[in-house]
Residue, then its C-alpha position, 0 to 999 in steps of 0.5 A: x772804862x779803859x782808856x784807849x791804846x793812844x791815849x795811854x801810850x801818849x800818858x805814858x810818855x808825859x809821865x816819862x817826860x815828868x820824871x827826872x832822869x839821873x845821870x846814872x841812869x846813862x852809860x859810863x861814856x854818856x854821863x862823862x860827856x854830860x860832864x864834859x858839855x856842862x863844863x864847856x856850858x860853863x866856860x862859854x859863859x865865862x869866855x874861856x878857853x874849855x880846853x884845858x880844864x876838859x884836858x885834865x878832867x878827860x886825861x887827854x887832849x884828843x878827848x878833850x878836843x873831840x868833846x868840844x867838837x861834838x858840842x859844837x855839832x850838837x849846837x849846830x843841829x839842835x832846834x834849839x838851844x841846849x839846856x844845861x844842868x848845873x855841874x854839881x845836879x845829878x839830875x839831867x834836862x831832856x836834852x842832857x838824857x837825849x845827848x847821852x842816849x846818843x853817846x851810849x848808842x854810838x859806844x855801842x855801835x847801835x846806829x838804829x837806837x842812835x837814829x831812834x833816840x833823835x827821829x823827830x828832833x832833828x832832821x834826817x839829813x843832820x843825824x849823819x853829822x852827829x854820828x860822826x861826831x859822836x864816833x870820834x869821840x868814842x874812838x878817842x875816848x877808847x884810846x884814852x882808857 
């Protein structure tokens, strides 16, 4: 006997959810803004200044400066505290896989799978800030390359 389409469907996502994603499984801007939040993760804890360290990794400060800001729009937008892979995993956190959908999307300028990757997350009011955020650091990161 067959399953019905709801419940395989719902099977479908819980196994999607099981298996770990690898950071190569996102887009060049995705995977360096992974990068970039863990290092700011890291640098929150040991109360320093990320700045700098992003500066040199990025090759430019503006990148530097729009990764941070970004952070700082994704803390304040989630439902949750942002959970955060070591520097050194290559394996991301729902959230880390989340996040670089969002990038991916916005360097390629798909609005509709930037709001898709996030409907139900957060609410539709807030996707607005993270849009804008996520554009400047597209944009700064294209000027860097």
């Amino acid at each position: 006997m067959t399953k019905p389409a709801r419940t395989q469907s719902a099977t479908n996502w819980v196994k999607q959810l099981a298996a770990p994603s690898s950071i190569e499984s996102l887009g060049p801007l995705g995977a360096r803004f992974v990068y970039s939040l863990r290092l700011i993760a890291l640098h929150d804890r040991a109360k320093r200044d990320p700045i700098p360290e992003l500066a040199a990794r990025l090759s430019s400060v503006e990148a530097a400066a729009k990764a941070l800001a970004l952070a700082q729009a994704i803390s304040s937008v989630w439902p949750e505290n942002i959970h955060i892979s070591r520097f050194c995993c290559s394996l991301l956190s729902h959230d880390e896989r989340t996040i670089g959908i969002l990038i991916d999307s916005a360097a390629q300028c798909d609005r509709a799978a930037f709001e898709e990757s996030i409907r139900g997350l957060i609410r539709p009011e807030r996707m607005p800030i993270l849009w804008e955020a996520v554009l400047g650091l597209v944009a700064a990161e294209v000027r860097t390359a």
